[in-house]
C-alpha positions as CSV (number, residue, x, y, z in Angstrom):
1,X,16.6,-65.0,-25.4
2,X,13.6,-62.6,-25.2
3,X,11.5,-62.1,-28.1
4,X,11.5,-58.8,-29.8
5,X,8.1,-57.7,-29.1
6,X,8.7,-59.0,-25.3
7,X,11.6,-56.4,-24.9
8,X,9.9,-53.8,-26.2
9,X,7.1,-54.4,-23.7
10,X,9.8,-54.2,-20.9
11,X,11.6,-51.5,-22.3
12,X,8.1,-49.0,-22.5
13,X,7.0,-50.0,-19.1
14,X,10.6,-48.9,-17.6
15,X,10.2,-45.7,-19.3
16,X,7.0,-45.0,-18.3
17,X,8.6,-45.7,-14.8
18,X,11.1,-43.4,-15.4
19,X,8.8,-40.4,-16.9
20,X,6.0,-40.7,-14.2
21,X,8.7,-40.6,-11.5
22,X,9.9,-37.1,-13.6
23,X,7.1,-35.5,-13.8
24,X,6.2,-36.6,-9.5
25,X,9.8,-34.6,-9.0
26,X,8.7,-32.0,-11.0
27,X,5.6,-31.3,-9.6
28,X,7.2,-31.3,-6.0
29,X,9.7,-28.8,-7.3
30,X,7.0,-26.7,-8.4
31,X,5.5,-26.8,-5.1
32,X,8.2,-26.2,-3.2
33,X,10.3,-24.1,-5.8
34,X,12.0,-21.0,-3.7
35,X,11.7,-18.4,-6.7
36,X,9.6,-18.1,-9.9
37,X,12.4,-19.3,-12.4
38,X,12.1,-22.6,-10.5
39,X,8.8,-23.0,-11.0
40,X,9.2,-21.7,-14.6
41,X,11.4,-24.7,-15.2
42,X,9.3,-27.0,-13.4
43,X,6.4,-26.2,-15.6
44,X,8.7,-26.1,-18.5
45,X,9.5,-29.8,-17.2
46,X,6.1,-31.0,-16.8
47,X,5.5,-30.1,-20.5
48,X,8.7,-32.2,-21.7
49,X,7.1,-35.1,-19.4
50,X,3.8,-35.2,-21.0
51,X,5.2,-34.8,-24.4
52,X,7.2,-38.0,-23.8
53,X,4.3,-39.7,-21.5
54,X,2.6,-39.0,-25.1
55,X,4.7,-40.6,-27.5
56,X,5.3,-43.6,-25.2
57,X,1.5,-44.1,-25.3
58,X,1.7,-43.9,-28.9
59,X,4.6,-46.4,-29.0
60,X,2.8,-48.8,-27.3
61,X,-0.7,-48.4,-29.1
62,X,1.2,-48.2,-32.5
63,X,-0.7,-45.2,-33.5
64,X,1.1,-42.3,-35.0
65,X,-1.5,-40.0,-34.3
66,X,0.0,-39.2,-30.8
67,X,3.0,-38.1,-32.5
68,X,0.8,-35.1,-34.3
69,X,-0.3,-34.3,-30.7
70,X,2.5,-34.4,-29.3
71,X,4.2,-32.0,-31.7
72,X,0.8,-29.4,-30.8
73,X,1.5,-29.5,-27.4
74,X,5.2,-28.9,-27.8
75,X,4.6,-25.5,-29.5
76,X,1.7,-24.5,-27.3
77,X,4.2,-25.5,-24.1
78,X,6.4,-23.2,-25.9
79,X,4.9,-20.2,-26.1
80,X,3.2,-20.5,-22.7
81,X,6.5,-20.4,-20.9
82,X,7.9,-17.6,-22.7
83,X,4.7,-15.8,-22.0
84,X,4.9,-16.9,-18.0
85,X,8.5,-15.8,-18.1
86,X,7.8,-12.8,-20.3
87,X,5.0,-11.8,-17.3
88,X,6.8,-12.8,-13.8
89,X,10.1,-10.7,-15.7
90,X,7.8,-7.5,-16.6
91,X,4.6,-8.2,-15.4
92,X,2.4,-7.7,-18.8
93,X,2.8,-10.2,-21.4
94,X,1.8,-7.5,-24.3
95,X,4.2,-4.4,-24.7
C-alpha cells in the first residue's frame, strides 16, 4: 500500500498533466478559433487553467498564499472577459 504523502505526489503530478494538456488545447483553440466567441472562451479557459495550475502549485508547496492569488486573478479574469465580450459585441467597452 502506498503511503499517504506518496499518493498525493502521484495524484498532483497527474493533475498537472491533465491542466497543462488543457491549457495546450486551449491555446490551439484560440489560434485556430473560427469566430470571436471561440476565442472568448478559449481565453476565458486559459484563465480557469492558470487558476488551477495555481492552486496545484500551492498544494504541492503547502503554502496558502497561492490560494489569495489565485482568488485575485479569478476576479480580474472576470472582468476582463466581460470587457472583451462587452467590446467584440459593441465595439466600446464604456457606454
Amino acid at each position: 500500500m502506498m503511503p499517504a504523502a506518496d499518493f498525493l505526489s502521484l495524484s498532483l503530478i497527474i493533475a498537472f498533466g491533465a491542466v497543462a494538456i488543457s491549457q495546450m488545447l486551449a491555446m490551439v483553440r484560440l489560434v485556430i478559433g473560427p469566430h470571436a466567441g471561440d476565442r472568448i472562451l478559449a481565453l476565458d479557459t486559459m484563465v480557469v487553467n492558470v487558476i488551477g495550475m495555481i492552486v496545484l502549485v500551492g498544494m504541492y508547496q503547502g503554502s496558502t498564499l497561492y490560494f489569495e492569488v489565485s482568488l485575485i486573478i479569478a476576479m480580474l479574469g472576470f472582468v476582463s472577459t466581460v470587457a472583451y465580450a462587452r467590446f467584440v459585441l459593441r465595439g466600446d467597452i464604456i457606454e
